[in-house]
C-alpha positions in Angstrom: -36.0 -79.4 12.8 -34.4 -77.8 10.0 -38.1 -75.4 9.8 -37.0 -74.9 13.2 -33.5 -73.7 13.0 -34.3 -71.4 9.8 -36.9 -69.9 12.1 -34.4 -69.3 15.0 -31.8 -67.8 12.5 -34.3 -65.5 10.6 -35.3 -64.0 14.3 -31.8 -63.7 15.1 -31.0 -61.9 11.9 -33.7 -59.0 12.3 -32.8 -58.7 16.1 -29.4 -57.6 14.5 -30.9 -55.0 12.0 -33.1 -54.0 14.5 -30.1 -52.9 16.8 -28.1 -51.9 13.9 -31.1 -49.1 13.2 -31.6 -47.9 16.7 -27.7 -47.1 17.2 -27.5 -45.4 13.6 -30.3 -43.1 15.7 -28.8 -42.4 19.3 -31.2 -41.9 22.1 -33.5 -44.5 20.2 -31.9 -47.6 22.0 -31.8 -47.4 26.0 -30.4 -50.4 26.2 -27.2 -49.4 24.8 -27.1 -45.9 24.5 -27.0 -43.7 28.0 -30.3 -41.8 28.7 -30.7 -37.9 29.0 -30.6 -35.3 26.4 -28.6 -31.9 25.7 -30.0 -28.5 26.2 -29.7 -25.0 24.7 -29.9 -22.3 27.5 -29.9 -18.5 27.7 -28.6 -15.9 30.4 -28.1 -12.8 30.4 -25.3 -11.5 32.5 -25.1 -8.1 33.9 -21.4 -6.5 34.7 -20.0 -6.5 38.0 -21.4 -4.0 40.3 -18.5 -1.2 40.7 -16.1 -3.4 39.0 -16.1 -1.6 35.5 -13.7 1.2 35.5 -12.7 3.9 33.2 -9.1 4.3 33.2 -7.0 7.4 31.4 -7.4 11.3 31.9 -10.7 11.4 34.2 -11.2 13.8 36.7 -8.9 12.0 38.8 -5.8 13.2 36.7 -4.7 9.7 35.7 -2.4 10.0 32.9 -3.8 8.8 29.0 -2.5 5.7 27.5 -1.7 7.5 24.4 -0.9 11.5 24.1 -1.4 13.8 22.4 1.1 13.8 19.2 1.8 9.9 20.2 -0.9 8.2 17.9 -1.0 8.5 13.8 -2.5 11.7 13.4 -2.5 15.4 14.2 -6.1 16.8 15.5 -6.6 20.2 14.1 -10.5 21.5 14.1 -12.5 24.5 14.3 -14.9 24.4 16.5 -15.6 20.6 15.9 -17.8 19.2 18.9 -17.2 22.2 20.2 -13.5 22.3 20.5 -10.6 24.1 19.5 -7.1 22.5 18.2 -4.3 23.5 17.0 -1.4 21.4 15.7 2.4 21.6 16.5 5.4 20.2 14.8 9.2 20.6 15.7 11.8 19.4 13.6 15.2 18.5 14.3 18.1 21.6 13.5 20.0 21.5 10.5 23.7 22.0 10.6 25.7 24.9 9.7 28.1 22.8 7.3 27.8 19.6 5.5 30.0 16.8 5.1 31.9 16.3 1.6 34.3 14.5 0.3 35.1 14.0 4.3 35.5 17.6 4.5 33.2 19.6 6.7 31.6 22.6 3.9 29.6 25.8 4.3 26.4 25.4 2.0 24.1 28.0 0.2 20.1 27.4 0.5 18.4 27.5 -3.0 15.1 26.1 -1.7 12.9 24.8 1.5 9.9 22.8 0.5 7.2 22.3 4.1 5.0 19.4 3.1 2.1 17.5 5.3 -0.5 15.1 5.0 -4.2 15.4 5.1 -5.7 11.9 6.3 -9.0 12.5 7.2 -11.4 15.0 6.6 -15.4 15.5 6.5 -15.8 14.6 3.0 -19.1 17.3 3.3 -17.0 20.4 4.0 -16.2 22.2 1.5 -13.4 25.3 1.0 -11.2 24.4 3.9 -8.0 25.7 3.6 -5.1 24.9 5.9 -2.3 27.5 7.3 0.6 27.5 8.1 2.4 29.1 10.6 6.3 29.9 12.2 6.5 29.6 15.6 9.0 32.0 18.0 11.5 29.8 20.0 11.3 26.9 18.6 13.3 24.6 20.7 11.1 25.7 23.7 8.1 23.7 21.2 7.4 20.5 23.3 4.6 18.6 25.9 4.4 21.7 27.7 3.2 24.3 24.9 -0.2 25.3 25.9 -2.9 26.3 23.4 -2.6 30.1 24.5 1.2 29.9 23.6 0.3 28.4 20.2 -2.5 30.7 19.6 -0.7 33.8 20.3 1.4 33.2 18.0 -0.6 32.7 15.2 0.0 36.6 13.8 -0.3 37.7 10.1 3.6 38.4 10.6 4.3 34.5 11.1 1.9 33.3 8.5 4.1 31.2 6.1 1.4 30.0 3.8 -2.3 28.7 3.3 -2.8 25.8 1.7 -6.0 24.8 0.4 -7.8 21.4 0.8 -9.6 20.1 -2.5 -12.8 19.7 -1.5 -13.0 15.7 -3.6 -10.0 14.4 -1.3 -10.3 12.2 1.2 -6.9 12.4 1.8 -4.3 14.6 0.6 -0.6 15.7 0.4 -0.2 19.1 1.0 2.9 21.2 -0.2 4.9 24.8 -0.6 7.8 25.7 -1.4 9.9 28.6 -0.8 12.5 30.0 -3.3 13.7 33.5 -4.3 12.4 36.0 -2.6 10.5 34.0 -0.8 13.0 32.5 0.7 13.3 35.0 3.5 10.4 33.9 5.4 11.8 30.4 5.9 15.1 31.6 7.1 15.9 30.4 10.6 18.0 33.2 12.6 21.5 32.0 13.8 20.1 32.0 17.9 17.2 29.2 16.7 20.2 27.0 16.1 18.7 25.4 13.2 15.6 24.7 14.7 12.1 25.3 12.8 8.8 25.1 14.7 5.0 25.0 12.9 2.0 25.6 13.8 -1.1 24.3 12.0 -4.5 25.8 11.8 -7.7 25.8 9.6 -8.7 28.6 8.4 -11.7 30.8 8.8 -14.8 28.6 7.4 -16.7 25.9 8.3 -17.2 24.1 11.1 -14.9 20.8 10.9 -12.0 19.3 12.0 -8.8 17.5 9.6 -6.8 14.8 11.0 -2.8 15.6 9.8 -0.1 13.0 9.7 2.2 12.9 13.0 5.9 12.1 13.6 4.7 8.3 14.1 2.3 7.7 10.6 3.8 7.0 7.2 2.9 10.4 6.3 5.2 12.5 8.7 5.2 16.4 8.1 8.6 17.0 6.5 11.1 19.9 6.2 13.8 19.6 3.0 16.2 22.1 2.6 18.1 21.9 -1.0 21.4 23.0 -0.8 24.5 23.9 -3.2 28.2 23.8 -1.6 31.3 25.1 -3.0 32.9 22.1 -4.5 34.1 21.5 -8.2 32.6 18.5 -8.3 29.5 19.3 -10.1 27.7 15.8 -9.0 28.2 16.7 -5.5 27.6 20.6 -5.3 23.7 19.6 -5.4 22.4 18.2 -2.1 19.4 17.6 -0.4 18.7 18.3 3.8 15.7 16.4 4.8 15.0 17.4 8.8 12.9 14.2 10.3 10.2 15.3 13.1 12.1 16.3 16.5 8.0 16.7 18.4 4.5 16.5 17.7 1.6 17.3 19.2 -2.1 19.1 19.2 -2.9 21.3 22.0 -6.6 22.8 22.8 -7.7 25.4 25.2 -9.5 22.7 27.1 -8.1 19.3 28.3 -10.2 16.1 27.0 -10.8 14.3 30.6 -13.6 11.8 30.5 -16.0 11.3 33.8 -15.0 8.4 35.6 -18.7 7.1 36.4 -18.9 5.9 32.9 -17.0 3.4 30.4 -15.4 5.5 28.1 -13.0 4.9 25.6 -10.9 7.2 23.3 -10.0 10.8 23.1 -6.7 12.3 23.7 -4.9 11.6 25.9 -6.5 8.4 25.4 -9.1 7.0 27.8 -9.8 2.8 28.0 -12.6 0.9 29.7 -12.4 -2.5 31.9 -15.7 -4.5 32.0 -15.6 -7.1 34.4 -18.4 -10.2 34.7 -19.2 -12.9 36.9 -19.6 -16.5 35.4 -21.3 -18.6 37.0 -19.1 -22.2 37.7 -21.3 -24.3 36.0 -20.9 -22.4 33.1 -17.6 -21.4 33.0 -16.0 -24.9 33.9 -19.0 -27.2 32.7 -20.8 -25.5 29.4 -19.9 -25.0 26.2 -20.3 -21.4 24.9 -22.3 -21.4 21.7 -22.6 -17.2 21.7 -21.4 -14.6 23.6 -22.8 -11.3 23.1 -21.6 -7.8 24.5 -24.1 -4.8 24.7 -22.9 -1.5 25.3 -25.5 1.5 25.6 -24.0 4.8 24.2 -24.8 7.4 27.0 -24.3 10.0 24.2 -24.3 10.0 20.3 -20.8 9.0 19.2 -18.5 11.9 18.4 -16.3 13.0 16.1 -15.5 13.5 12.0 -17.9 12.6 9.7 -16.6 10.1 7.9 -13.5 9.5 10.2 -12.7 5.5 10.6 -13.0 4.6 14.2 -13.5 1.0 15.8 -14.1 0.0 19.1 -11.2 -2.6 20.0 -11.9 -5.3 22.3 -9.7 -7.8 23.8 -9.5 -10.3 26.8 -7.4 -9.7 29.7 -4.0 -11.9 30.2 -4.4 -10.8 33.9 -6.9 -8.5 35.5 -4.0 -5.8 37.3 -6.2 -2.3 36.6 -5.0 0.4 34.3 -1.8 -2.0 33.8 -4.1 -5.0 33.2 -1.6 -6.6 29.5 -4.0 -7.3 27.1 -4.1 -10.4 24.6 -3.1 -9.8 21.5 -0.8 -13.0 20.0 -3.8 -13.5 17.2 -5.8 -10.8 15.2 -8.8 -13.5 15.8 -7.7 -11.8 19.6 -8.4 -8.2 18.9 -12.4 -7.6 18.2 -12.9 -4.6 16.1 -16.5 -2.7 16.0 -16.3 0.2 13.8 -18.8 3.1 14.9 -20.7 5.7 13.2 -20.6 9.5 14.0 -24.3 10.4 15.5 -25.0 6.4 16.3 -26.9 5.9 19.3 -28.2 2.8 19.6 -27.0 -0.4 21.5 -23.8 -1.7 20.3 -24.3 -5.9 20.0 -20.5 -7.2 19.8 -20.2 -10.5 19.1 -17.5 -11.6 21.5 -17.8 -15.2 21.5 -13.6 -15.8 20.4 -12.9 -13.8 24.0 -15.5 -15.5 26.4 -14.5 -18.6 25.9 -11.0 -17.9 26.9 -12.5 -17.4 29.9 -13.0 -21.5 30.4 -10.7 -24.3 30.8 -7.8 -24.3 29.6 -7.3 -21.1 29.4 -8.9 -19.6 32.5 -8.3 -16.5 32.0 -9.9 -13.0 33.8 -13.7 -12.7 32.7 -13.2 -9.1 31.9 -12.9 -7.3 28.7 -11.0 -3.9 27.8 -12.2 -1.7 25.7 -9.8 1.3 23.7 -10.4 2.8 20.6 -8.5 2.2 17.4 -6.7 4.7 16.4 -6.0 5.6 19.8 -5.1 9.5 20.5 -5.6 9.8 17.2 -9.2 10.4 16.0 -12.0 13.1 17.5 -13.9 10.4 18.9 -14.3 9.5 22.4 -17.1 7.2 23.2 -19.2 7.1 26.2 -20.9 4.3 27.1 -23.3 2.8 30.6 -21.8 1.9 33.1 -23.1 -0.1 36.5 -22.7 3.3 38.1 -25.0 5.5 35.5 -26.9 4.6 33.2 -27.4 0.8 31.5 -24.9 -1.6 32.4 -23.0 -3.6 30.1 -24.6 -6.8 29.1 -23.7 -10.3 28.3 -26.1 -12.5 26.3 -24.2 -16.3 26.5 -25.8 -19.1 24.3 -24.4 -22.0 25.6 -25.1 -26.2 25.7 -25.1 -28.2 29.6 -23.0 -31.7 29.1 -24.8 -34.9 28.7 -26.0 -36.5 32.4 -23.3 -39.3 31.3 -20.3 -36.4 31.1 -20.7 -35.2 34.4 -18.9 -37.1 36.8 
């Protein structure tokens, strides 16, 4: 009997180990774990037919998101991709009388110092050189100035200075200053009411383009006018005028629109692109999304400065309203950045998994993605991509795991 019951217990005990190992293995015990497996899957998802858009300055005459002048640099070129571009600046007057010792004075000028910023530049040119020019009626200088305006008034007669680029900067501050007898050329007549006006152009050389701080980048142009009033305090008969930027701007002969078959994004004014998908319900409410990945065809090389810093920015859509469509942006994790290469052609492959699978419970929002280029009206690039109307269509390549049999209800 007591053979017996050691016999019982012994069988009882490896029954128990036995269990023990199949649950430390799941799918190895079907009588306590459910049955069914996971699966991997892959799809490829082609955009919406007629439902990706190019939105900006297209042939339609919608206006850019960014002009001219509004982004962080100045385009001036030569003949870069085959344009023409001349850059404008219009500073703010300066007054006929400063304030000292709460007593409004007349001031003599002893100096004006012009200074501008060089922040990008094909590091293979060499000898570029920038001038500098006055322009006639300054406060007429605005939105409306048209290339012919500019370029008409690019005589010897209003040439203030040319400034040479060294050819090993990347970047670059560039500076004169008028004094003496110099000082004459600077001198703004009494019916400009203070007002000074530039123009900016390379001069005769290579083939190239340089990107100049605007009125919005850390690297504004500037105007200082240093002054000397008639006061017997020595400390204060030294003072200094800075005038900020009033306008700024780059005009060309010919506007930048972009075709409104294709997706493109950049240029000035500035052009962005909506992709819009359709997700299939089973995977948008039911998967989980191991890999999203966005193709884009380039329908041309990219464009632009040789060495220029330019990024396609991606971001999901908080709702899908158009051209007005507000984009996410509470996280950087939110905004997608893929930097391009001047003369690239291939397939862009943008890993876009963070956006997609906003598109999914909780979240739920649009399955569309807009595409803009960073920095926008800024750089020489404008990229051109396949659309659903010409060309290959943007892609979607989704990785992405079915629930167990056991989690669907």
């Amino acid at each position: 009997m007591r053979a017996g019951f050691r016999l019982g217990l012994g069988a009882l005990l490896l029954g128990a180990v036995a269990c023990q190992e199949h649950l430390a293995a799941p799918g190895e015990c079907p009588g306590v774990c459910p049955g069914g497996r996971s699966a991997v899957y892959d799809t490829v998802l082609t955009a919406a037919a007629g439902q990706d858009s190019t939105f900006g300055p297209v042939a339609l005459g919608q206006p850019g998101y960014v002009a001219p002048g509004a982004g962080s640099s100045l385009r001036v070129s030569s003949g870069l991709d085959g344009r023409q571009e001349r850059a404008i600046v219009r500073f703010i007057g300066l007054p006929d009388s400063v304030l000292v010792n709460d007593t409004l004075r007349p001031y003599t000028i002893d100096s004006v110092a012009l200074s501008v910023t060089v922040l990008g530049r094909d590091p293979a040119a060499s000898g570029l050189s920038l001038e500098l020019y006055r322009l006639p009626a300054p406060g007429s200088v605005d939105s409306t100035t048209s290339f012919a305006a500019v370029e008409g008034a690019l005589t010897p007669g209003n040439l203030l200075a040319t400034l040479p680029i060294a050819d090993t900067a990347s970047t670059a501050g560039l500076r004169v200053v008028f004094t003496g007898a110099t000082l004459a050329a600077i001198q703004i007549p009494p019916a400009d009411s203070g007002v000074l006006a530039l123009a900016y152009r390379l001069a005769p050389g290579p083939v190239t383009g340089v990107r100049l701080g605007s009125a919005s980048s850390a690297s504004p142009p500037s105007f200082i006018t240093y002054i000397t009033t008639p006061v017997v305090d020595t400390a204060l008969q030294h003072q200094v005028l800075p005038r900020i930027v009033a306008f700024s701007s780059f005009v060309s002969p010919t506007p930048q629109l972009a075709d409104a078959a294709t997706l493109t994004s950049g240029g000035a004014p500035s052009a962005r692109a909506l992709v819009r998908f359709t997700l299939p319900p089973f995977i948008r409410d039911s998967s989980t999304i191991i890999r999203a990945t966005l193709e884009l065809t380039p329908l041309q090389p990219v464009n632009g400065l040789p060495g220029d810093t330019v990024a396609i920015d991606l971001r999901a859509l908080l709702s899908d309203l158009g051209a007005k469509s507000p984009r996410l942006a509470s996280s950087t994790s939110q905004i997608l950045l893929h930097y391009l290469t001047v003369g690239e052609s291939d397939t862009l492959r943008i890993d876009v998994t963070s956006l997609v699978t906003l598109w999914q419970p909780p979240n739920k929002l649009p399955a569309a993605l807009f595409l803009a280029l960073q920095p926008e009206g800024s750089s020489f690039t404008q990229a051109v991509f396949g659309s659903t109307r010409m060309g290959a269509a943007p892609r979607l390549r989704l990785t992405y795991v079915l629930p167990y049999p056991f989690e669907t209800p």
